[in-house]
C-alpha positions as CSV (number, residue, x, y, z in Angstrom):
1,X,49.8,-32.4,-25.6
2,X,52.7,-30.6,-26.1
3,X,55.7,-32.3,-24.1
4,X,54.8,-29.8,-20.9
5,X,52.6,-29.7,-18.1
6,X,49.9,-26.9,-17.6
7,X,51.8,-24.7,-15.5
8,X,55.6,-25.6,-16.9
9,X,56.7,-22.0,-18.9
10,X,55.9,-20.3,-15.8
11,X,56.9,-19.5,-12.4
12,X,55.2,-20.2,-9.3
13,X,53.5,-17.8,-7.4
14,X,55.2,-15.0,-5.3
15,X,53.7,-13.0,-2.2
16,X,51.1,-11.5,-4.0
17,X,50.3,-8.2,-5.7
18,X,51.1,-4.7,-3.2
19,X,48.1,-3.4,-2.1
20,X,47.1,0.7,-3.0
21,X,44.6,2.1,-0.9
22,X,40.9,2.3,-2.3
23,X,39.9,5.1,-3.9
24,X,36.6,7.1,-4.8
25,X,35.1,6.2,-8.2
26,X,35.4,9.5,-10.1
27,X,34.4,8.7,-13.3
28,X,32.3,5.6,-15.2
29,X,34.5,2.6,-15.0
30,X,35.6,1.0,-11.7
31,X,39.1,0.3,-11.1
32,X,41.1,-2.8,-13.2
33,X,40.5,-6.3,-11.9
34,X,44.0,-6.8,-13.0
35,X,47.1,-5.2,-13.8
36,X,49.9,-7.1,-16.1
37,X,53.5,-5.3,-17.2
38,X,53.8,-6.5,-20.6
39,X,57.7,-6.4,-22.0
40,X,59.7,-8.3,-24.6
41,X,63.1,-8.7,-26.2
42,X,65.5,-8.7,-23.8
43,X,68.2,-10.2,-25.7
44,X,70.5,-10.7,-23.5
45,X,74.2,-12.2,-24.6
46,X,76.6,-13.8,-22.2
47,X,78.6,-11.9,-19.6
48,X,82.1,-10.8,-20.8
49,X,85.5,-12.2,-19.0
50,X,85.0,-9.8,-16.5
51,X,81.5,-10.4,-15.6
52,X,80.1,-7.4,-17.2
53,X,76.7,-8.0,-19.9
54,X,78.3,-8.0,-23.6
55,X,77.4,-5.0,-25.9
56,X,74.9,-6.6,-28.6
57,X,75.6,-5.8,-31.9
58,X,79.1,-3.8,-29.9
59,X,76.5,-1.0,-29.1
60,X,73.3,-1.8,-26.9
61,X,73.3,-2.2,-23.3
62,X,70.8,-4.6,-23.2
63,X,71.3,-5.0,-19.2
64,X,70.8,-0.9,-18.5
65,X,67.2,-1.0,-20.2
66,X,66.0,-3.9,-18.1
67,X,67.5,-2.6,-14.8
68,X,65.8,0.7,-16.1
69,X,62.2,-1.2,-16.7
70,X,62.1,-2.9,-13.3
71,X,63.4,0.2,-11.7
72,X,60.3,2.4,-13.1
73,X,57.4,-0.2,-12.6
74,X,59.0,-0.6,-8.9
75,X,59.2,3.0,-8.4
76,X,56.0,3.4,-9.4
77,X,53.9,1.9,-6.7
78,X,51.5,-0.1,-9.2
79,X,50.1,-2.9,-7.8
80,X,51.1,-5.2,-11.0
81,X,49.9,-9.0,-10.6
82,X,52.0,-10.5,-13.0
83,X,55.4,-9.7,-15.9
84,X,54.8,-11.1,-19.2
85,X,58.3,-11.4,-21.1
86,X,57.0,-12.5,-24.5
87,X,60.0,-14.1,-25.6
88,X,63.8,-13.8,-27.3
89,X,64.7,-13.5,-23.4
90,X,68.4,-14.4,-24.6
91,X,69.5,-13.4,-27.7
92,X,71.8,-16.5,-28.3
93,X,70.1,-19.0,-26.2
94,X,72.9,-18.7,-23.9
95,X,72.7,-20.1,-20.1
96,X,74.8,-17.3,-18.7
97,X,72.3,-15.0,-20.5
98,X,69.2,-16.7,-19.0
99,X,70.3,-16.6,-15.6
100,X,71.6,-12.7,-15.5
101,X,68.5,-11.9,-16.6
102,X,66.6,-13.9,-14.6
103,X,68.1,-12.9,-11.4
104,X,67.6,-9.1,-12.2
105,X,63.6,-9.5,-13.3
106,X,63.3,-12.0,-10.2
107,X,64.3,-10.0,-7.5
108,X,62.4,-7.2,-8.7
109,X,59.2,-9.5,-9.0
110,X,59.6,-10.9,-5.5
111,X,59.7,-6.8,-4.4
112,X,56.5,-6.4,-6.1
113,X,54.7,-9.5,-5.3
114,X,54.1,-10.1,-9.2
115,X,54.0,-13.5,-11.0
116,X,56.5,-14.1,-13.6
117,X,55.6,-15.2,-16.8
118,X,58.6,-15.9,-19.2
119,X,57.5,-17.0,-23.3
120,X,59.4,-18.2,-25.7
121,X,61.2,-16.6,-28.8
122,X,63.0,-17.6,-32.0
123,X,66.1,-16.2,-30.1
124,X,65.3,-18.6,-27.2
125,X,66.9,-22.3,-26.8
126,X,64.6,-24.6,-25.4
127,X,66.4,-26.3,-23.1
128,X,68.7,-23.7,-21.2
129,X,64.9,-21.5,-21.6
130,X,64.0,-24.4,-19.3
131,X,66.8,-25.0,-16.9
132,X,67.8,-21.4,-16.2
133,X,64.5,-19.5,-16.5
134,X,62.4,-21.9,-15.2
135,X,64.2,-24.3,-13.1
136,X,63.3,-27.2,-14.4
137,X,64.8,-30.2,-16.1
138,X,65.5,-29.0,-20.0
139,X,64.4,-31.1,-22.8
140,X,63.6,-29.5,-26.4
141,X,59.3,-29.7,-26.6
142,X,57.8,-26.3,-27.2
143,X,57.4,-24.3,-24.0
144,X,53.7,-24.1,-23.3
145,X,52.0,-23.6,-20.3
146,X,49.0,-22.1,-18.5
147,X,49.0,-20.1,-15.2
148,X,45.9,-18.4,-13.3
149,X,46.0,-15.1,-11.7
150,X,43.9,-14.3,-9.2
151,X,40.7,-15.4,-11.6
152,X,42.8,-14.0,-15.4
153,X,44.0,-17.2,-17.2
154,X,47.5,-16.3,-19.2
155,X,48.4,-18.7,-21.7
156,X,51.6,-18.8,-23.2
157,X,52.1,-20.3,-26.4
158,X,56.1,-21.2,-27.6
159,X,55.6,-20.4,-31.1
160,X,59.2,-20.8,-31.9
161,X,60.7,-23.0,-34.6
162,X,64.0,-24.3,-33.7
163,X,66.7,-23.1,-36.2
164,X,64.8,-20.9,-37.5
165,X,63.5,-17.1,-36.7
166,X,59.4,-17.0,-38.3
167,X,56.9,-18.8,-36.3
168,X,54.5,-22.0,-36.6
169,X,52.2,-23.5,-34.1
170,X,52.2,-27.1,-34.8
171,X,48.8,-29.2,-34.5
172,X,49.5,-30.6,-31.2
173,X,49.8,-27.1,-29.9
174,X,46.4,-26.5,-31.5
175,X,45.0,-29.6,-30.1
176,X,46.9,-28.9,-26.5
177,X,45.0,-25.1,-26.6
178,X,41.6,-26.3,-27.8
179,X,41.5,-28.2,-25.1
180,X,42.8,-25.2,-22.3
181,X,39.9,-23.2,-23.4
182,X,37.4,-25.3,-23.5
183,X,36.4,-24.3,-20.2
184,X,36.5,-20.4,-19.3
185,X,38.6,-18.7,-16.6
186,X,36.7,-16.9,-14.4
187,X,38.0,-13.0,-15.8
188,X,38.6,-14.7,-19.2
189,X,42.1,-15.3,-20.9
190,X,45.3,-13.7,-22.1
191,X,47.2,-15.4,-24.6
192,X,50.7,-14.6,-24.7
193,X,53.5,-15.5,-27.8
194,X,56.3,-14.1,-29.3
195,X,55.4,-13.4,-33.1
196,X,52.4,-11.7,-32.9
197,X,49.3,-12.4,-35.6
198,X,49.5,-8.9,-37.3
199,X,50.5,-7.5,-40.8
200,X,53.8,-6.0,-40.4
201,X,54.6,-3.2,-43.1
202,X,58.0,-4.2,-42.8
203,X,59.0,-6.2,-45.9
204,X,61.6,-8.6,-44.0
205,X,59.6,-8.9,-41.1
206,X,57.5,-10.6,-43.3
207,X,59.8,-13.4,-44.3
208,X,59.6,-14.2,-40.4
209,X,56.1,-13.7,-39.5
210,X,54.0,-16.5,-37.7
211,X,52.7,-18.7,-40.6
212,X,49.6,-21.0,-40.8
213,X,47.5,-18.2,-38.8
214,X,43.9,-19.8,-40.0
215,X,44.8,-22.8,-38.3
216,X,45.4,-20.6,-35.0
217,X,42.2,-18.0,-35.3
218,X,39.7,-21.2,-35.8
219,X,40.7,-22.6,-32.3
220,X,40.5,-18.6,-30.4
221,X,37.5,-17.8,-32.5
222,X,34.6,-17.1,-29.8
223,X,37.1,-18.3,-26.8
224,X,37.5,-16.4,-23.8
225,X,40.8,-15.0,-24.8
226,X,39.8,-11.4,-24.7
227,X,43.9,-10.0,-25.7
228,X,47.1,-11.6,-27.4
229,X,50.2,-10.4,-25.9
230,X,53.3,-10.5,-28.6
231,X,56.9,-9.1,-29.4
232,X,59.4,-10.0,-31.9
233,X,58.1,-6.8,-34.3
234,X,60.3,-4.6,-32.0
235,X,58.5,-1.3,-32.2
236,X,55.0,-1.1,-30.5
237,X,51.6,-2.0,-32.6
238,X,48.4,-3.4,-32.6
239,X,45.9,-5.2,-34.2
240,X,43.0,-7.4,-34.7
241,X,42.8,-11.4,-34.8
242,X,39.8,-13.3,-35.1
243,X,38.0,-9.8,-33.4
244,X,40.8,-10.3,-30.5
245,X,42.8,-7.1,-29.8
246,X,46.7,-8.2,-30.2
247,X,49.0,-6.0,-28.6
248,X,52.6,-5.8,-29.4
249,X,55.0,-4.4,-27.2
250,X,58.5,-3.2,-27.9
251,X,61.7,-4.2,-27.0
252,X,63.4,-3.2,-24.0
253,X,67.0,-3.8,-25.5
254,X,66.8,-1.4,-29.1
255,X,63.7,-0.8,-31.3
256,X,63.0,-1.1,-35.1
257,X,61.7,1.9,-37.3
258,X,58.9,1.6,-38.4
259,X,59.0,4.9,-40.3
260,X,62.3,3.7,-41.9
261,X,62.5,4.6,-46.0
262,X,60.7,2.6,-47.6
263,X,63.1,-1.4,-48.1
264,X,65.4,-0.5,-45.1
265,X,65.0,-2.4,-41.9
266,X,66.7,0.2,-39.3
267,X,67.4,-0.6,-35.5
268,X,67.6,2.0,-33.3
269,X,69.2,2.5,-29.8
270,X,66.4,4.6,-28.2
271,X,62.2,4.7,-28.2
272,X,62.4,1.3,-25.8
273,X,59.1,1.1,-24.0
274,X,57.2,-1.4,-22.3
275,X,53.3,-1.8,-22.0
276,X,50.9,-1.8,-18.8
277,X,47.7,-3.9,-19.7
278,X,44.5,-3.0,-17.1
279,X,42.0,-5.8,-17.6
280,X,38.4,-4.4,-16.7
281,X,35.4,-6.5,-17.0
282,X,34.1,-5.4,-19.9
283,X,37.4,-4.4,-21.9
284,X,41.4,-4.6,-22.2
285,X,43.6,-1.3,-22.1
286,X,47.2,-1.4,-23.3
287,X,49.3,1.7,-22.3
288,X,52.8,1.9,-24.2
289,X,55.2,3.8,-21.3
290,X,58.8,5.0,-22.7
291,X,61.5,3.8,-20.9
292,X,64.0,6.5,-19.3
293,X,63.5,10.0,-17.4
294,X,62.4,13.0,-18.7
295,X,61.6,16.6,-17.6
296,X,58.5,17.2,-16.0
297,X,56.7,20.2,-17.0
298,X,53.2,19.7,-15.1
299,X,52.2,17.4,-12.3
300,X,49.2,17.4,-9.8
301,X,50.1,15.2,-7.1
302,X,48.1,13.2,-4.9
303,X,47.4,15.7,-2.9
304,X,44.9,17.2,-5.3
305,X,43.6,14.1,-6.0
306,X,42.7,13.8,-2.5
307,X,41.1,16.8,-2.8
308,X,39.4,15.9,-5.9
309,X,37.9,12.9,-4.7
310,X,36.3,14.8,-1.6
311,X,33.8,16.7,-3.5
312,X,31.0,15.6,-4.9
313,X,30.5,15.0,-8.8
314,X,29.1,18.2,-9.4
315,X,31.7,20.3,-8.0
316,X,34.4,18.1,-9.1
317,X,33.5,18.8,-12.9
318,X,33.7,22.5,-11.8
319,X,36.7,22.5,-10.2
320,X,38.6,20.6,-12.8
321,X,36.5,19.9,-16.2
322,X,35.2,23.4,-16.7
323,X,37.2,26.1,-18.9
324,X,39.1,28.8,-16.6
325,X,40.5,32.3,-17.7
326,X,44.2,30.9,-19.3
327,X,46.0,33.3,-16.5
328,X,44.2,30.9,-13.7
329,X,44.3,27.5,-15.6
Protein backbone atom coordinates (compact mmCIF):
# COMPACT_ATOMS: atom_id res chain seq x y z
CA UNK A 1 0.00 0.00 0.00
CA UNK A 2 0.86 3.27 -0.56
CA UNK A 3 0.63 5.21 2.93
CA UNK A 4 -3.29 6.28 1.97
CA UNK A 5 -6.50 4.87 2.24
CA UNK A 6 -8.85 4.02 -0.89
CA UNK A 7 -10.68 7.08 -0.97
CA UNK A 8 -7.82 9.65 0.66
CA UNK A 9 -6.86 12.16 -2.64
CA UNK A 10 -10.40 12.78 -2.99
CA UNK A 11 -13.28 14.49 -1.71
CA UNK A 12 -16.41 13.22 -0.49
CA UNK A 13 -19.48 13.23 -2.29
CA UNK A 14 -21.62 16.41 -2.87
CA UNK A 15 -25.49 16.66 -3.76
CA UNK A 16 -25.22 14.94 -6.81
CA UNK A 17 -25.05 15.69 -10.49
CA UNK A 18 -28.06 18.48 -11.87
CA UNK A 19 -30.53 16.77 -13.72
CA UNK A 20 -31.30 17.85 -17.79
CA UNK A 21 -34.46 16.75 -19.03
CA UNK A 22 -34.55 13.56 -21.25
CA UNK A 23 -34.37 13.87 -24.57
CA UNK A 24 -35.30 11.94 -28.00
CA UNK A 25 -32.50 9.73 -29.28
CA UNK A 26 -31.72 11.38 -32.72
CA UNK A 27 -29.05 9.67 -33.85
CA UNK A 28 -27.06 5.96 -33.08
CA UNK A 29 -25.58 6.33 -29.68
CA UNK A 30 -27.60 6.90 -26.48
CA UNK A 31 -26.77 9.66 -24.19
CA UNK A 32 -23.16 9.46 -21.84
CA UNK A 33 -23.52 7.42 -18.74
CA UNK A 34 -21.16 9.93 -17.34
CA UNK A 35 -19.88 13.25 -17.74
CA UNK A 36 -16.30 14.31 -16.09
CA UNK A 37 -14.65 18.08 -16.61
CA UNK A 38 -11.16 17.29 -17.00
CA UNK A 39 -8.58 20.42 -16.13
CA UNK A 40 -5.05 20.80 -14.86
CA UNK A 41 -2.28 23.18 -13.94
CA UNK A 42 -3.67 25.57 -11.92
CA UNK A 43 -0.56 26.86 -10.47
CA UNK A 44 -1.57 28.84 -8.15
CA UNK A 45 1.17 31.11 -5.97
CA UNK A 46 0.32 32.63 -2.64
CA UNK A 47 -1.84 35.72 -2.20
CA UNK A 48 0.04 39.08 -2.16
CA UNK A 49 0.04 41.57 1.06
CA UNK A 50 -3.03 42.67 0.05
CA UNK A 51 -4.84 39.54 -0.47
CA UNK A 52 -4.87 39.63 -4.20
CA UNK A 53 -3.45 36.10 -6.28
CA UNK A 54 0.35 36.83 -7.24
CA UNK A 55 1.12 37.31 -11.04
CA UNK A 56 3.14 33.91 -11.93
CA UNK A 57 6.08 34.45 -13.72
CA UNK A 58 4.86 38.72 -13.05
CA UNK A 59 2.45 38.04 -16.03
CA UNK A 60 -0.37 35.23 -15.66
CA UNK A 61 -3.47 35.62 -13.79
CA UNK A 62 -3.64 32.23 -12.80
CA UNK A 63 -6.88 33.14 -10.54
CA UNK A 64 -8.99 34.81 -13.69
CA UNK A 65 -8.64 31.52 -15.78
CA UNK A 66 -9.97 29.32 -13.06
CA UNK A 67 -12.82 31.73 -12.11
CA UNK A 68 -13.26 31.80 -15.98
CA UNK A 69 -13.40 27.71 -16.19
CA UNK A 70 -15.94 27.23 -13.40
CA UNK A 71 -17.88 30.10 -14.60
CA UNK A 72 -18.37 28.46 -18.21
CA UNK A 73 -19.04 24.72 -17.11
CA UNK A 74 -21.58 26.37 -14.53
CA UNK A 75 -23.05 28.55 -17.15
CA UNK A 76 -23.47 25.88 -19.17
CA UNK A 77 -26.02 23.67 -17.59
CA UNK A 78 -23.99 20.29 -18.05
CA UNK A 79 -24.86 17.90 -15.76
CA UNK A 80 -20.94 17.08 -14.91
CA UNK A 81 -20.58 14.21 -12.18
CA UNK A 82 -17.26 14.88 -11.16
CA UNK A 83 -13.81 17.73 -11.74
CA UNK A 84 -10.66 15.95 -12.26
CA UNK A 85 -7.63 18.55 -11.47
CA UNK A 86 -4.76 16.42 -12.59
CA UNK A 87 -2.23 17.91 -10.61
CA UNK A 88 0.43 21.04 -10.09
CA UNK A 89 -2.71 22.57 -8.20
CA UNK A 90 -0.15 25.07 -6.52
CA UNK A 91 2.66 26.03 -8.31
CA UNK A 92 4.96 26.30 -5.06
CA UNK A 93 3.26 23.97 -2.85
CA UNK A 94 2.12 26.81 -1.00
CA UNK A 95 -0.85 26.51 1.73
CA UNK A 96 -2.26 29.91 0.97
CA UNK A 97 -2.32 28.69 -2.69
CA UNK A 98 -4.12 25.41 -1.85
CA UNK A 99 -6.83 26.90 -0.04
CA UNK A 100 -7.60 29.98 -2.60
CA UNK A 101 -7.98 27.58 -5.03
CA UNK A 102 -9.84 25.24 -3.26
CA UNK A 103 -12.39 27.56 -2.09
CA UNK A 104 -13.10 28.86 -5.64
CA UNK A 105 -13.37 25.10 -7.42
CA UNK A 106 -15.40 24.12 -4.19
CA UNK A 107 -18.05 26.33 -4.21
CA UNK A 108 -18.60 25.99 -7.79
CA UNK A 109 -18.63 22.05 -7.34
CA UNK A 110 -21.22 22.19 -4.53
CA UNK A 111 -23.39 24.57 -7.29
CA UNK A 112 -23.13 21.76 -9.70
CA UNK A 113 -23.47 18.83 -7.57
CA UNK A 114 -20.08 17.42 -9.02
CA UNK A 115 -17.43 15.38 -7.11
CA UNK A 116 -14.07 16.73 -6.81
CA UNK A 117 -11.19 14.90 -7.62
CA UNK A 118 -7.83 16.76 -6.97
CA UNK A 119 -4.26 14.63 -8.24
CA UNK A 120 -1.13 15.33 -7.63
CA UNK A 121 1.77 17.22 -9.50
CA UNK A 122 5.55 17.73 -9.34
CA UNK A 123 4.50 21.41 -8.40
CA UNK A 124 2.36 19.93 -5.53
CA UNK A 125 3.78 19.46 -1.78
CA UNK A 126 2.44 16.49 -0.26
CA UNK A 127 1.50 17.54 2.85
CA UNK A 128 -0.12 21.07 2.56
CA UNK A 129 -1.79 18.92 -0.95
CA UNK A 130 -3.24 17.04 2.09
CA UNK A 131 -4.21 19.49 4.75
CA UNK A 132 -5.60 22.21 2.48
CA UNK A 133 -7.02 20.38 -0.45
CA UNK A 134 -8.20 17.52 1.21
CA UNK A 135 -8.68 18.18 4.80
CA UNK A 136 -6.94 15.73 6.10
CA UNK A 137 -3.99 15.27 8.42
CA UNK A 138 -0.67 15.85 5.98
CA UNK A 139 2.09 13.48 6.02
CA UNK A 140 4.52 13.08 2.84
CA UNK A 141 3.29 9.29 1.19
CA UNK A 142 2.25 9.59 -2.39
CA UNK A 143 -1.39 10.82 -2.75
CA UNK A 144 -3.28 7.86 -4.13
CA UNK A 145 -6.72 7.12 -3.87
CA UNK A 146 -9.79 5.59 -5.55
CA UNK A 147 -13.40 7.10 -5.66
CA UNK A 148 -16.66 5.64 -7.45
CA UNK A 149 -18.99 7.60 -9.33
CA UNK A 150 -22.17 6.64 -9.76
CA UNK A 151 -20.85 2.97 -11.26
CA UNK A 152 -17.23 4.85 -13.12
CA UNK A 153 -14.25 4.02 -10.89
CA UNK A 154 -11.53 7.17 -11.03
CA UNK A 155 -8.22 6.36 -9.83
CA UNK A 156 -5.81 8.81 -9.18
CA UNK A 157 -2.27 7.96 -9.16
CA UNK A 158 0.44 10.74 -7.38
CA UNK A 159 3.09 10.22 -9.75
CA UNK A 160 5.19 12.93 -8.34
CA UNK A 161 8.72 12.68 -7.10
CA UNK A 162 9.53 14.96 -4.36
CA UNK A 163 12.23 17.49 -5.29
CA UNK A 164 12.11 16.73 -8.43
CA UNK A 165 9.72 17.77 -11.65
CA UNK A 166 9.70 14.05 -14.02
CA UNK A 167 7.65 11.30 -12.75
CA UNK A 168 8.08 7.64 -11.26
CA UNK A 169 5.56 5.30 -9.93
CA UNK A 170 7.33 3.33 -7.31
CA UNK A 171 6.55 -0.60 -6.92
CA UNK A 172 4.25 -0.19 -4.02
CA UNK A 173 2.17 2.02 -6.19
CA UNK A 174 2.19 -0.80 -8.77
CA UNK A 175 1.46 -3.33 -6.19
CA UNK A 176 -1.34 -0.86 -4.40
CA UNK A 177 -3.02 -0.56 -8.28
CA UNK A 178 -2.79 -4.19 -9.20
CA UNK A 179 -4.62 -4.90 -6.49
CA UNK A 180 -7.55 -1.82 -7.16
CA UNK A 181 -8.25 -3.43 -10.44
CA UNK A 182 -8.36 -6.64 -9.81
CA UNK A 183 -11.95 -6.47 -9.53
CA UNK A 184 -13.88 -4.26 -12.31
CA UNK A 185 -16.09 -1.27 -11.58
CA UNK A 186 -19.30 -1.61 -12.90
CA UNK A 187 -18.78 1.24 -16.04
CA UNK A 188 -15.06 0.41 -15.96
CA UNK A 189 -12.17 2.85 -14.79
CA UNK A 190 -10.47 6.24 -15.34
CA UNK A 191 -7.11 6.59 -14.28
CA UNK A 192 -6.06 9.89 -13.58
CA UNK A 193 -2.05 11.40 -13.12
CA UNK A 194 -0.25 14.25 -13.66
CA UNK A 195 2.59 13.29 -16.29
CA UNK A 196 0.90 11.64 -18.77
CA UNK A 197 2.44 8.25 -20.70
CA UNK A 198 2.91 9.92 -24.19
CA UNK A 199 5.97 10.95 -26.38
CA UNK A 200 6.27 14.57 -26.11
CA UNK A 201 8.01 16.32 -29.17
CA UNK A 202 9.28 18.73 -26.93
CA UNK A 203 12.91 18.08 -26.29
CA UNK A 204 12.94 19.30 -22.43
CA UNK A 205 9.75 17.92 -21.77
CA UNK A 206 11.51 14.96 -22.15
CA UNK A 207 14.02 15.32 -19.42
CA UNK A 208 10.73 15.33 -17.21
CA UNK A 209 8.60 12.74 -18.59
CA UNK A 210 7.14 9.83 -16.38
CA UNK A 211 9.97 7.14 -16.45
CA UNK A 212 9.87 3.37 -15.90
CA UNK A 213 6.50 3.31 -18.13
CA UNK A 214 6.77 -0.73 -18.83
CA UNK A 215 6.53 -1.22 -15.34
CA UNK A 216 3.11 0.88 -15.38
CA UNK A 217 1.46 -0.56 -18.92
CA UNK A 218 2.08 -4.40 -17.53
CA UNK A 219 -0.22 -3.80 -14.50
CA UNK A 220 -3.25 -1.58 -16.99
CA UNK A 221 -2.68 -4.04 -19.76
CA UNK A 222 -6.23 -5.75 -20.26
CA UNK A 223 -7.72 -3.86 -16.98
CA UNK A 224 -10.79 -2.07 -17.08
CA UNK A 225 -9.27 1.30 -17.28
CA UNK A 226 -10.83 2.24 -20.49
CA UNK A 227 -8.96 6.34 -20.37
CA UNK A 228 -5.90 7.98 -18.61
CA UNK A 229 -6.52 11.50 -17.66
CA UNK A 230 -2.98 13.57 -17.53
CA UNK A 231 -1.52 17.25 -17.55
CA UNK A 232 1.84 18.58 -16.94
CA UNK A 233 2.54 18.76 -21.06
CA UNK A 234 0.59 22.11 -20.93
CA UNK A 235 -0.89 22.18 -24.40
CA UNK A 236 -3.64 19.55 -25.21
CA UNK A 237 -2.72 15.93 -26.80
CA UNK A 238 -3.37 12.51 -26.94
CA UNK A 239 -2.27 9.19 -27.26
CA UNK A 240 -2.07 5.55 -26.80
CA UNK A 241 -0.81 3.29 -23.77
CA UNK A 242 -0.99 -0.20 -23.57
CA UNK A 243 -4.14 0.28 -26.34
CA UNK A 244 -5.64 2.82 -23.56
CA UNK A 245 -6.60 6.27 -24.98
CA UNK A 246 -4.57 8.94 -22.74
CA UNK A 247 -5.93 12.28 -22.87
CA UNK A 248 -4.02 15.33 -21.92
CA UNK A 249 -5.52 18.37 -21.11
CA UNK A 250 -4.06 21.86 -20.96
CA UNK A 251 -3.51 24.18 -18.46
CA UNK A 252 -5.87 26.53 -17.27
CA UNK A 253 -3.13 29.10 -15.98
CA UNK A 254 -0.77 29.69 -19.61
CA UNK A 255 -0.02 26.93 -22.28
CA UNK A 256 3.14 25.73 -24.00
CA UNK A 257 3.71 25.77 -27.84
CA UNK A 258 3.79 23.05 -29.31
CA UNK A 259 4.54 24.57 -32.67
CA UNK A 260 7.40 26.47 -31.10
CA UNK A 261 10.84 26.47 -33.54
CA UNK A 262 12.32 23.76 -33.34
CA UNK A 263 14.80 23.63 -29.38
CA UNK A 264 12.61 26.51 -27.90
CA UNK A 265 10.25 25.72 -25.11
CA UNK A 266 7.77 28.85 -25.41
CA UNK A 267 4.88 29.54 -22.77
CA UNK A 268 2.14 31.46 -23.84
CA UNK A 269 -0.55 33.57 -22.09
CA UNK A 270 -3.60 32.46 -24.17
CA UNK A 271 -5.06 29.01 -25.95
CA UNK A 272 -6.02 27.75 -22.08
CA UNK A 273 -8.66 25.13 -22.45
CA UNK A 274 -10.12 22.49 -20.52
CA UNK A 275 -11.58 19.06 -21.59
CA UNK A 276 -15.17 17.49 -21.15
CA UNK A 277 -14.85 13.58 -21.19
CA UNK A 278 -18.51 11.65 -22.01
CA UNK A 279 -18.03 8.10 -21.03
CA UNK A 280 -20.49 5.88 -23.20
CA UNK A 281 -20.71 2.22 -22.87
CA UNK A 282 -18.85 1.22 -25.54
CA UNK A 283 -16.23 4.22 -25.86
CA UNK A 284 -14.57 7.52 -24.23
CA UNK A 285 -14.98 11.02 -25.99
CA UNK A 286 -12.63 13.85 -24.95
CA UNK A 287 -13.70 17.39 -26.13
CA UNK A 288 -10.98 20.15 -25.78
CA UNK A 289 -13.30 23.57 -25.01
CA UNK A 290 -11.21 27.04 -25.17
CA UNK A 291 -11.47 28.97 -22.29
CA UNK A 292 -12.85 32.69 -22.76
CA UNK A 293 -15.84 34.42 -24.93
CA UNK A 294 -15.98 34.72 -28.35
CA UNK A 295 -18.41 36.07 -31.13
CA UNK A 296 -21.05 33.97 -32.12
CA UNK A 297 -21.67 33.82 -35.68
CA UNK A 298 -24.43 30.87 -35.87
CA UNK A 299 -26.49 29.26 -33.22
CA UNK A 300 -29.75 27.10 -33.29
CA UNK A 301 -31.18 27.14 -30.03
CA UNK A 302 -33.22 24.81 -28.24
CA UNK A 303 -35.93 25.71 -29.67
CA UNK A 304 -35.14 24.00 -32.94
CA UNK A 305 -34.00 21.26 -31.31
CA UNK A 306 -37.36 20.84 -29.81
CA UNK A 307 -38.50 20.98 -33.03
CA UNK A 308 -36.11 18.58 -34.35
CA UNK A 309 -36.77 16.05 -31.97
CA UNK A 310 -40.66 16.06 -32.80
CA UNK A 311 -40.38 14.63 -36.26
CA UNK A 312 -39.76 11.52 -37.12
CA UNK A 313 -36.34 10.19 -38.48
CA UNK A 314 -37.26 10.53 -41.93
CA UNK A 315 -38.24 13.98 -41.92
CA UNK A 316 -35.67 15.04 -39.50
CA UNK A 317 -32.83 14.02 -42.17
CA UNK A 318 -34.87 16.24 -44.57
CA UNK A 319 -35.28 19.05 -42.66
CA UNK A 320 -31.69 19.32 -41.48
CA UNK A 321 -29.29 16.64 -43.29
CA UNK A 322 -30.34 17.32 -46.82
CA UNK A 323 -28.55 20.00 -49.18
CA UNK A 324 -30.80 23.38 -49.53
CA UNK A 325 -30.38 26.10 -52.31
CA UNK A 326 -27.31 28.35 -50.35
CA UNK A 327 -29.90 31.53 -50.33
CA UNK A 328 -32.19 29.15 -47.89
CA UNK A 329 -29.51 27.23 -45.98
Amino acid sequence: MTGTTPTEGLNTALSGPAQQSPTVQMGQYPSASHLIAHLSDTHFLGAAADGSGRLLYGAVDTDSTVHRAMDQLEASGLAIDALVFTGDIADRGEPDAYRRVRDIVEASAERMGARLIWVMGNHDERAAFRTELLRVDGHDAPVDGVIDVNGLRVISLDTSVPGYHHGEVSAEQLAWLREVLSQPSEHGSLLALHHPPVPTALPLMTILELREQQALGEVLLGSDVRAILGGHLHYATTGLFAGIPVSVAAATCYTIDAAAPPRQLTGLGGGQSINLVHVYADQVVHSNVPLGSFDVVTRFDPAYLDRMEALSPADRLAAFSRHTAPAAR
